[in-house]
Structure formats: structure tokens, C-alpha cells
C-alpha positions in Angstrom: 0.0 0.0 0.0 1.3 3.4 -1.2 2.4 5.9 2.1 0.3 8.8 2.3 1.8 11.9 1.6 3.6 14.0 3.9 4.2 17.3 5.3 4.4 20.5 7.0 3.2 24.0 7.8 5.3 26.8 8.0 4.2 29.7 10.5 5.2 32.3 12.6 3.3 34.9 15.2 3.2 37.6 12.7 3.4 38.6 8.7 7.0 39.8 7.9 8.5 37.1 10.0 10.3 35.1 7.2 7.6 32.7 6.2 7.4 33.0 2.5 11.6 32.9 1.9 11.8 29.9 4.4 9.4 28.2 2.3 11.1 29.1 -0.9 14.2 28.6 0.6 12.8 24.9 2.1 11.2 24.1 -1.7 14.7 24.8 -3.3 16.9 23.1 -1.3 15.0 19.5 -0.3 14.0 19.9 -4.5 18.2 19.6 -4.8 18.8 17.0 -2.9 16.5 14.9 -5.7 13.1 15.0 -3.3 9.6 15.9 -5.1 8.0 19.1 -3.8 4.5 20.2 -3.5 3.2 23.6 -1.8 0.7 24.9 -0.5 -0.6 28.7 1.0 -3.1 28.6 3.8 -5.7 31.3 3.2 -6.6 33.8 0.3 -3.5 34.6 -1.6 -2.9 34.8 -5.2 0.8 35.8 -5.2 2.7 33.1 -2.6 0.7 30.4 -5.1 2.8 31.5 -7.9 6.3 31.8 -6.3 5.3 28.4 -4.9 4.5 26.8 -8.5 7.8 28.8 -10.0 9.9 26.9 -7.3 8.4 23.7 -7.0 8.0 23.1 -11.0 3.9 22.0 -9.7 0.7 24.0 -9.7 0.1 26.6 -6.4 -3.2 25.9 -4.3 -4.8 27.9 -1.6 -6.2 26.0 1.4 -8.9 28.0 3.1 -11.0 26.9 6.1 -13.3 29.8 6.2 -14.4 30.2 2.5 -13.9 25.7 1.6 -16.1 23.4 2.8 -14.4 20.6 4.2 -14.7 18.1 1.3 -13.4 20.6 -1.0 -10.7 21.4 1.4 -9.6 18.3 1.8 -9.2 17.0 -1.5 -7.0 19.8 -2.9 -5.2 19.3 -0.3 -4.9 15.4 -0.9 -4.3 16.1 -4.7 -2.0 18.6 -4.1 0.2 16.7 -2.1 -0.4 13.5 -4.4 3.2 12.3 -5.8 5.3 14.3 -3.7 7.9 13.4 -0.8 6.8 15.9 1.2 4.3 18.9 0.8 5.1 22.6 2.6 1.9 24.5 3.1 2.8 28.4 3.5 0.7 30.2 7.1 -0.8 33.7 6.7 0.0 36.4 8.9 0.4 35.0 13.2 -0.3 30.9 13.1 -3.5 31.8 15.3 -5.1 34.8 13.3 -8.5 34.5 12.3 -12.1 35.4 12.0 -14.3 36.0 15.0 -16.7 33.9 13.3 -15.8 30.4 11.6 -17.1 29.9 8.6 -17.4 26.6 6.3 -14.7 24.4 8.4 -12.9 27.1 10.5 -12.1 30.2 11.0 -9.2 30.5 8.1 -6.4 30.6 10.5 -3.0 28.7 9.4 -3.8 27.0 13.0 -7.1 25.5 11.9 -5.6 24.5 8.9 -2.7 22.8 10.5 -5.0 20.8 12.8 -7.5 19.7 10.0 -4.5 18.1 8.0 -3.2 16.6 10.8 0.6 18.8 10.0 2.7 19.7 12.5 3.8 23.4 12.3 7.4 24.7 11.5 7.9 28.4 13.6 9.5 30.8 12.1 10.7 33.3 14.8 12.2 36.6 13.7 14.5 37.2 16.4 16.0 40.5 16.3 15.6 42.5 19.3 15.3 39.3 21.7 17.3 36.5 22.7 16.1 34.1 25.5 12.9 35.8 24.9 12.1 33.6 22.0 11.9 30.4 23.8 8.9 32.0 26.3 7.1 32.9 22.5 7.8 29.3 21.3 6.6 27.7 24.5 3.5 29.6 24.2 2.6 28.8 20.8 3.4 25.1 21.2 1.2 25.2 24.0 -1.8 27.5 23.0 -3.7 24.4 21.4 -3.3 21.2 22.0 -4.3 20.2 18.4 -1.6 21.9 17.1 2.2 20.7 17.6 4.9 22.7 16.7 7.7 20.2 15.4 10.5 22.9 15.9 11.8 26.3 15.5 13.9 28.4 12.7 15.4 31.3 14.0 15.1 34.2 11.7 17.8 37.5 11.4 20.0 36.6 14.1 23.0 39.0 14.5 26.0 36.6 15.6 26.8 33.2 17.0 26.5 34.4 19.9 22.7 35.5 19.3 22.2 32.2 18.0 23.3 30.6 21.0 21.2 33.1 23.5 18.1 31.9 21.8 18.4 28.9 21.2 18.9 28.5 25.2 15.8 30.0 25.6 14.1 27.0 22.7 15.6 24.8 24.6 14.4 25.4 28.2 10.8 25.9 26.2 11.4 21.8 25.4 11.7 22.6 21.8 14.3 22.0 18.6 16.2 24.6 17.3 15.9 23.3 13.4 17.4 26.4 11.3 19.2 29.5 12.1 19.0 32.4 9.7 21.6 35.4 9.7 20.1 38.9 9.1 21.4 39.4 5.3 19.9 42.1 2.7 18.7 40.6 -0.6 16.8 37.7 0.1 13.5 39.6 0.7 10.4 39.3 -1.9 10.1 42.8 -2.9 6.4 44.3 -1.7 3.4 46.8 -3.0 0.2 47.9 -2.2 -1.4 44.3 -2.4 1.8 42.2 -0.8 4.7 40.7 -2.5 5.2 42.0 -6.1 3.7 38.8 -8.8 6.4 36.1 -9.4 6.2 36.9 -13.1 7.6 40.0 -12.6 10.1 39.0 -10.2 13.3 40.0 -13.0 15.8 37.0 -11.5 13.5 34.7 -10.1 14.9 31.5 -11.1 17.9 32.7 -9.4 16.4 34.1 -6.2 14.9 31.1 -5.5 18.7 28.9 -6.0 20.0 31.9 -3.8 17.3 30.8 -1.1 17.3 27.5 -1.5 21.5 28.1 -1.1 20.8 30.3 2.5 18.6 27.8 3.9 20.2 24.7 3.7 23.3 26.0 4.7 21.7 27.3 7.7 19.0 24.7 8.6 19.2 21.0 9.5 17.3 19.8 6.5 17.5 15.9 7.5 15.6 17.1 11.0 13.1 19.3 9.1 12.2 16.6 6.7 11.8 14.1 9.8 9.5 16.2 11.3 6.8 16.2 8.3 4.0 13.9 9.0 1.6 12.2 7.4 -1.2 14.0 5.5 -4.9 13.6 7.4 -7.2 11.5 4.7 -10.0 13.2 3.1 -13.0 13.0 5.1 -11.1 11.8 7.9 -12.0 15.1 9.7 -15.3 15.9 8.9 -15.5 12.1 10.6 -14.6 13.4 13.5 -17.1 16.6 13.8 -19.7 16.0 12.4 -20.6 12.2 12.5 -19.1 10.6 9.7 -21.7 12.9 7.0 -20.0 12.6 3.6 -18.5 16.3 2.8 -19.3 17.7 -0.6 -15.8 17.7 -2.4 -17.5 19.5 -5.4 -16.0 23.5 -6.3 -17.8 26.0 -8.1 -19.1 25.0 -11.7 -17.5 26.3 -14.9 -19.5 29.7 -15.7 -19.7 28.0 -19.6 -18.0 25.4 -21.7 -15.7 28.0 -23.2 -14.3 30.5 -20.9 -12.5 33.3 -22.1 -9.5 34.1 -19.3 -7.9 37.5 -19.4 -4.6 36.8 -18.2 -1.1 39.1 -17.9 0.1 41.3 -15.3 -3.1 43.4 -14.8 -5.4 40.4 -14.1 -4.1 37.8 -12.6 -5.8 36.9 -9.8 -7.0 33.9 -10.3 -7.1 30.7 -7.9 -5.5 27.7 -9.3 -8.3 25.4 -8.0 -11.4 27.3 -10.0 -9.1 26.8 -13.0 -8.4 23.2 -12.5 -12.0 22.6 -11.2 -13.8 24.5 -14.3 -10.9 22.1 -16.5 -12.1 19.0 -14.8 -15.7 19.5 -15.6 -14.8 19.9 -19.5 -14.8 23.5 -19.9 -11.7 25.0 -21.9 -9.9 28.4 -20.5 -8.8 30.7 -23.7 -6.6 33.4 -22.0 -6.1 36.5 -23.9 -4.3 39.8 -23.0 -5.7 43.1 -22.5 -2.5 44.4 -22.1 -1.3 43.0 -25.2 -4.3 44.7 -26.8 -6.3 41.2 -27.4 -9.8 40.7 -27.4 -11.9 37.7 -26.0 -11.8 34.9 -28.3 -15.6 35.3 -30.2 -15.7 31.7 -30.2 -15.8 31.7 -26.0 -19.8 31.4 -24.0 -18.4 33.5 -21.4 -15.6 36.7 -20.7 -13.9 36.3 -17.1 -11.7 39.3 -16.1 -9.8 38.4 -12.8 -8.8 41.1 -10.3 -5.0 42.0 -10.2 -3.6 45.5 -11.1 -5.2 47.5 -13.7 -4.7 50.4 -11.7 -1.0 50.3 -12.3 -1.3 49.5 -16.1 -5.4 52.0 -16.4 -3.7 54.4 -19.2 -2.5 51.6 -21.2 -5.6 49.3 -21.4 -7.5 52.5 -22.2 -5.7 53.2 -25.3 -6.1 49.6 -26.0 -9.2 49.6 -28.8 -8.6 46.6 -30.0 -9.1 44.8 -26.2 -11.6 48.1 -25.2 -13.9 47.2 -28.8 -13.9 43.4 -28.7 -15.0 43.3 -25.1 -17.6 45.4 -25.6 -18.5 43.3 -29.0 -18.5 40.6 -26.8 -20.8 41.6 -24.3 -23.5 43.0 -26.3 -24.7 38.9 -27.1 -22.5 36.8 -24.2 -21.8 36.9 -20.4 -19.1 39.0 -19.3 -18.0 38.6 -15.8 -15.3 41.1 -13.6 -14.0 40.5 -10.1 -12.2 43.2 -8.2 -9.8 44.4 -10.8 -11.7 43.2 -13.8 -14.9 44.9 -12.1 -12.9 48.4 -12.0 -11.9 47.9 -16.1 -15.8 47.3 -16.5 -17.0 50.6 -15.2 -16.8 53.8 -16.7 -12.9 55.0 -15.4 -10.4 54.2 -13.5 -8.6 57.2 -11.7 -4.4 56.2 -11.1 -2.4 57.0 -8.2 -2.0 60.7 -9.8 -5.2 61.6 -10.0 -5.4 60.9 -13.6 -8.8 59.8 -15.2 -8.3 56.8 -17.6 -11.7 55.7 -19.4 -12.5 52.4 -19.5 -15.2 49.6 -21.1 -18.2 51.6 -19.9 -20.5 48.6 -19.5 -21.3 49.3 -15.5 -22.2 52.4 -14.5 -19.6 52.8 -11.3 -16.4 54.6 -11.6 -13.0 54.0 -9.2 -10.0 55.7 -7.9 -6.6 54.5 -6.7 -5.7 57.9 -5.7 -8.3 57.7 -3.6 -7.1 54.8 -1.2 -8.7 52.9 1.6 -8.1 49.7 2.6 -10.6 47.0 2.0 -10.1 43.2 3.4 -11.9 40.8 4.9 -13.9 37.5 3.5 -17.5 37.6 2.5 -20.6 35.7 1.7 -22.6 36.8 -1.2 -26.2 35.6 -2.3 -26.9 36.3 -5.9 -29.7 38.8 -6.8 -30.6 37.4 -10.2 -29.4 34.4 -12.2 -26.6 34.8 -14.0 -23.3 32.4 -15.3 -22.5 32.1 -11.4 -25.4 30.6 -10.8 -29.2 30.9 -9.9 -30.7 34.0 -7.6 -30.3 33.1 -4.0 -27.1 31.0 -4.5 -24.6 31.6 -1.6 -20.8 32.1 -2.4 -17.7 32.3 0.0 -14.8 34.2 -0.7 -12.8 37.6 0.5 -12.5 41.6 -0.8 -9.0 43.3 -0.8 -8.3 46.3 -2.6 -7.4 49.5 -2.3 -10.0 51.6 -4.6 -12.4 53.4 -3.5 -16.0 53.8 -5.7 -16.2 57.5 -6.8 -19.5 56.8 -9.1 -21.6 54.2 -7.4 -23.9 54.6 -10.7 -27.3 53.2 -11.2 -26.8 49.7 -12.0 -29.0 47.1 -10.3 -27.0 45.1 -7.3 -25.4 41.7 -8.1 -25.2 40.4 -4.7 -26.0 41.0 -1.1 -22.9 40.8 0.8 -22.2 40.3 3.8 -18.8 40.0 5.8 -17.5 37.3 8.1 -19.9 38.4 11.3 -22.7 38.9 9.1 -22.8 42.5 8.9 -24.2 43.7 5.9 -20.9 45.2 3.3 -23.3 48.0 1.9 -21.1 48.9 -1.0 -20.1 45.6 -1.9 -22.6 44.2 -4.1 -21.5 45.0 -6.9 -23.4 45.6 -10.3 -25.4 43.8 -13.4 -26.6 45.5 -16.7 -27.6 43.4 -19.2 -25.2 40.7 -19.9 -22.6 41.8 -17.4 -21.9 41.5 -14.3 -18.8 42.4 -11.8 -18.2 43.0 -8.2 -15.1 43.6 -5.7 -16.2 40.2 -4.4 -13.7 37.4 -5.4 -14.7 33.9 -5.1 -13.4 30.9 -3.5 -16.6 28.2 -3.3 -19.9 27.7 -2.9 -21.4 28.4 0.3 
């Protein structure tokens, strides 16, 4: 009988800490010594998916307890780490940061997620500033819940070998290993913006960056200890077994929105989650992606035009002059669906307005209008109930997913709402739901499963 899959989860009390270059650094160096790697990012990130499938040579998948139902959960999570030695699954921000509220199987914190797939957790602990310090945080993570175990500790930026030493005293005494310790070095950073890291695509040396990491972390970490400490996936189903009698979970993700999807795809929208792709794929639908960037229309042949979010903000003045793209879209949409989340919802309306004020017209087929000069922080996940039918689905179907953006809505417009919208607590997101006229529809709202 065939072993099940392994792995781990890499966390840490707080974003910033190191998590994403100790994963990259983790993928690269047990990848050299001839083992196959598969990743993973706990939660609702676009970006660490793609540095993850640019180091590990294998799709990116997000894991998300709040916005997956358990079955669906679950068998990514099984799929993902199908054929692989060992699979590393990326935390979000502090190992115990969540929602008030949990939603389909938790509440979305990397901590949930550990103790679903049964993982033990790798802590990253940036530990500048401190030195015996550390082991009282360690101790108090590996304690906090008893269905999590921590499996050992990297030290991040230490100063000296004599820093090293300090702290790893303090690990010690917290009954800990001390598995990795990282020097503070310059250049081994992702470089960040306004949404997080900057997209792996753009990255200019990537292929490099990640050797470089790959380099810095197994000369600093005991790789044979870290890869002994992986253990054995949980099977699918095995905890909905546990909570909620044994019900079978519904492993099914959101249907394909037609059989021929047209996918704009390039630096301005690329916000996409792998698993809506490879779901809508293993139905039978075919993704044509085209550019708007690159001036490209949706393919004529396509039943449906999905524009993902991403940064059209930083590219507005271009895709304006961009007839060919601005003229075919709007071809499109006069006979077929056209969909926009977030970033493809902003290229929909009227304008967008840049980070200099500057007024860039766009497809005109919703009424609303947005600004990036404008800025304001919007983040949080969401459940939306469809108003009217549409290529989502029927009215009164429930989504889960998240909002984060920046814009702001200048011109609300008169189009009828798409959704109702509500966020994690149930309070009503009263400019969230988004817009529908005629065969269009887009919303801020991006979506993760049904639910």
C-alpha cells in the first residue's frame, strides 16, 4: 500500500516574520537533494501560489478553512500533495489569526488549517531584538492548542553566533528543537506593494532568487531534522469524521460559468485561484486566455468573458488606449456573459482614476467609476447571495470568498446590485454588491466556493 503523503506548515506569530523565503528557501533546497516538492498557502493569496509553483515546477493551491467546505478542502489538499515526498503549506499572517466567526470548516487561520490536515507546524521566529525571549514565545505557541504541535523552530535574522546561542537557550528550556538559524542578510527579501509581494512573473531574476534561497537555507538549517518532522497528510474526510458524524463532505467546487471560458490573463489580471481553473478544466470547460494588455480581445468563439482582479490600476492608461481589447469586449458583451472581479470589475466601469489623480476611461459597460488615488483599505472575507441568475449561478445562491483592494468607488452609478454581501460576522458590506446590466456582471467580491 502506497504511504500517504507528507508534510508541514510553516508559521510564525506575525506577517513579515520570514515565512514566504523559508518556504522558498525549504522548496529549493529538499528539491536539490532529488526529493519531489509540493506547496501549498493557507488562506486567500494569489501571489505566494505562484512563487510556490515557479519553485516547485507543480501547480500553487490555496487552502482556506473559512471560505472551503471541508470536502473541497480536503481533497486539494490530498491532490495537491499526491506524488510528492513531502508537501510545505505556507501560514498567513500569526499561526492563530483569524475570523471571529468560523465559517465553512474554521475560521481561516493557518492553526485550523494545521489541525485539519493533521501537520505539525514549522515556527519561524524573527528574532532580532530578543534573545532568551524567544523560547517563552515558542513555549506559548506550542502550548496554546493542543491540536496543534509545533515540530521545531527556525530562528530568523540573528545578528551573531552568539545570538544564535542566546536563543536557542531560551528553545531549549521551552522543550523545543532549534531546526534552522538564519543570519540577518539584505537581498533575500520578496520585494512588496500595495497588495503584498510583487507577482512572481515580474520577479526579473526569479529562477535565481529562489537557487540563492534555496543556497541560504540549507546552509543554515538541518534539512534531515526538518524533513523528519513532516507527517503524514490527514485523509480526506477523515475530519469531517470526526465533527460532524461521519456525514460525507461535498468535495465539489464552483461550476465552470460556460464550456468555453474566455480568461484574461497578464500582469493586470491575474488573480485567479489555481483550483477554480483546474475545477472548471475537470468539468470539461476550456480556458482561452487572452491579453488586454497586449491589446487582445476575447476569443468570439468563448460562451463566457472572465476578467480576474489584479492591477489594472498600475497599467489604467494603457488598457484605455487599447481599442482593440476596449472594442472586442464590448462586441463581446452586447450577445454573451461577461463577468469582472475586483480588478476586472474596476476595467468594467466607466474610469479608472491612477495613483495621480489621472482619469483613464474604460469599457463603460457598469455604471460605477473608481480611484486608486483615492485609497482605503478594503479586506476581509465575505458571503454573497446572488440577486438574479446569471453564469454564477441561480438567484439566492450563496458564495464564499474575500474583498482586498485599495479603490475606492467614486461613481456608485445606477446599475441594479449583483449580490448581497455580507462579511464574516454577518454585517451587511453596503457597497459591496456590486453591479449587473444586461449581460454583465462584476463585483469587488472574489470567489473561492460555494457556500
Amino acid at each position: 500500500m502506497k504511504a500517504p503523503p507528507r508534510g508541514l506548515v510553516v508559521a510564525a506569530p506575525r506577517s513579515g516574520s520570514g515565512k514566504t523565503s523559508v518556504t522558498l528557501g525549504l522548496i529549493a533546497a529538499l528539491r536539490r537533494r532529488g526529493l519531489t516538492v509540493a506547496a501549498a498557502k493557507a488562506g486567500p493569496d494569489y501571489i505566494d501560489t505562484a512563487f510556490h509553483a515557479a519553485a516547485t515546477g507543480r501547480p500553487g493551491v490555496n487552502l482556506d478553512t473559512w471560505s472551503m467546505r471541508g470536502g473541497l478542502l480536503d481533497a486539494l489538499a490530498a491532490t495537491q500533495a499526491d506524488g510528492a515526498d513531502v508537501m510545505i503549506v505556507e501560514g498567513l499572517m500569526g499561526l492563530f489569526d483569524g475570523v471571529a466567526a468560523p465559517g465553512a470548516c474554521g475560521d481561516g487561520s493557518t492553526a485550523d488549517l494545521a489541525a485539519r490536515l493533521g501537520l505539525p507546524v514549522l515556527l519561524v521566529l524573527d528574532v532580532s531584538g530578543q534573545s532568551q525571549t524567544a523560547g517563552a514565545v515558542a513555549k506559548g505557541f506550542a502550548t496554546f492548542r493542543p491540536d496543534v504541535t509545533v515540530a521545531g523552530v527556525i530562528l530568523n535574522r540573528v545578528a551573531s553566533p552568539r545570538h544564535t546561542a542566546l536563543a536557542s537557550r531560551g528553545i531549549a528550556a521551552a522543550g523545543l528543537p532549534v531546526l534552522g538559524a538564519l543570519p540577518r542578510t539584505d537581498g533575500l527579501s520578496v520585494p512588496e506593494r500595495h497588495l503584498g509581494l510583487v507577482q512572481a512573473e515580474e520577479h526579473e531574476r526569479l529562477d535565481a532568487f529562489v537557487a540563492e534561497l534555496g543556497d541560504f537555507v540549507a546552509a543554515n538549517c538541518d534539512l534531515d531534522a526538518i524533513v523528519a518532522a513532516a507527517r503524514p497528510l490527514r485523509a480526506p474526510g477523515q475530519a469531517d469524521a470526526a465533527t460532524d458524524g461521519g456525514r460525507p463532505a461535498d468535495a465539489v467546487g464552483l461550476p465552470p460559468p460556460g464550456q468555453r471560458i474566455a480568461l484574461a490573463r497578464d500582469a493586470a489580471f491575474s488573480f485567479v485561484y489555481p483550483h477554480l481553473l483546474a475545477g472548471w478544466r475537470a468539468a470539461g470547460a476550456e480556458i482561452v486566455p487572452f491579453s488586454p494588455l497586449g491589446d487582445e480581445a476575447p476569443d468570439v468563439s468563448a460562451d463566457v468573458c472572465w476578467l480576474p482582479g489584479g492591477y489594472p490600476e498600475l497599467h489604467a492608461g494603457r488598457l484605455a488606449g487599447n481599442a482593440r481589447f476596449l472594442a472586442g469586449l464590448r462586441a463581446f458583451a452586447a450577445s454573451k456573459p461577461v463577468h469582472g472581479e475586483c480588478g476586472g470589475h474596476m476595467v468594467l466601469g466607466e474610469g479608472i482614476e491612477d495613483a495621480d489623480g489621472v482619469r483613464h476611461a474604460m469599457a463603460g459597460l457598469l455604471a460605477h467609476a473608481t480611484s486608486f488615488a483615492k485609497r482605503r483599505l478594503h479586506l476581509g472575507y465575505r458571503r454573497a447571495v446572488l440577486a438574479e441568475g446569471c453564469p454564477l449561478g441561480a438567484a439566492g445562491d450563496a458564495f464564499r470568498g474575500h474583498e482586498f483592494h485599495y479603490a475606492s468607488v467614486t461613481e456608485a452609478g445606477g446599475d441594479a446590485p449583483l449580490f448581497a454581501v455580507t462579511d464574516a460576522n454577518g454585517a451587511v458590506v453596503a457597497d459591496g454588491s456590486g453591479g449587473r446590466r444586461g449581460m454583465v456582471t462584476g463585483s469587488f467580491f472574489h470567489l473561492i466556493d460555494r457556500g
